[in-house]
C-alpha positions in Angstrom: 58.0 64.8 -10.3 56.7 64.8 -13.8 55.3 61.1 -15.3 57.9 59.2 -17.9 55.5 59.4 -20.4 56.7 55.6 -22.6 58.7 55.6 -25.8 60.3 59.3 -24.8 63.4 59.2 -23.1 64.1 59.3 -19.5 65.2 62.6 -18.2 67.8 62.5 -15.7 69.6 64.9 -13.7 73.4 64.0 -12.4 74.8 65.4 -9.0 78.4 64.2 -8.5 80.7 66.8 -6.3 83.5 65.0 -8.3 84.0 66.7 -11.9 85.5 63.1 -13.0 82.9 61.2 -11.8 80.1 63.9 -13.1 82.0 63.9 -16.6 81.8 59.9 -16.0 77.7 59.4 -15.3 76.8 62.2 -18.0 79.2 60.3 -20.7 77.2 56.9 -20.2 73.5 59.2 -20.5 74.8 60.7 -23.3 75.5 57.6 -25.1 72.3 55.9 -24.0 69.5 56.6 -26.4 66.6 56.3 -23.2 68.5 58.8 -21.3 68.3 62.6 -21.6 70.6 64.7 -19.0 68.2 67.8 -17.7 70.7 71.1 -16.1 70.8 71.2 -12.8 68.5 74.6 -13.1 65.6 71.8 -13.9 66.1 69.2 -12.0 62.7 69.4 -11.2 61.9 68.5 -14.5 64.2 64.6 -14.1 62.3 61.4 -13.7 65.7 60.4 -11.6 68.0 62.2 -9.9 71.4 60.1 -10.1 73.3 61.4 -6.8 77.2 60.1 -6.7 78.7 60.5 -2.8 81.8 58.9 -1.4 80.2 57.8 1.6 75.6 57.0 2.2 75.3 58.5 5.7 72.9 61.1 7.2 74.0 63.8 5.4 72.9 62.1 2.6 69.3 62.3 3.5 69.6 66.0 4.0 71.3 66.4 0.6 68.4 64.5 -1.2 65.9 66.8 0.4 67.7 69.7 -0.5 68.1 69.0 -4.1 64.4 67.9 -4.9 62.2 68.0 -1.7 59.0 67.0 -4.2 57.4 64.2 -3.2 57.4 61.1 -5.2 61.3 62.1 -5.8 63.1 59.0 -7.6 66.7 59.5 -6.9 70.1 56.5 -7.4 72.5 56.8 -4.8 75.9 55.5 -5.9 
């Protein structure tokens, strides 16, 4: 995972299997000034990986690790 390097904004990449929800989290980065929305091509690239799921279980885990299996990952799980 790249370093936040201070006074740039954070780069975050949304995964939300809900489109309403998705449209919902990259409406509030949008309108946040320290917040920059990176593709899903670079998520590689995010200093967060905000991940949206109707239910945290063990499949969770697995999804985590399959979207960024770097180490030092920083992900939110709402």
């Amino acid at each position: 995972m790249p370093q936040h390097v201070l006074g740039e904004p954070l780069r975050v990449a949304i995964h939300a299997p809900a489109p309403l929800v998705r449209a919902g989290l990259a409406g509030f980065v949008a309108m946040e000034p320290r917040l920059r929305e990176v593709p899903q091509d670079r998520i590689r690239e995010a200093d967060a990986i905000v991940v949206a799921v109707d239910v945290a279980d063990a499949a969770v885990l697995d999804l985590l690790h399959s979207l960024c299996d770097k180490p030092g990952a920083r992900f939110v799980v709402g």
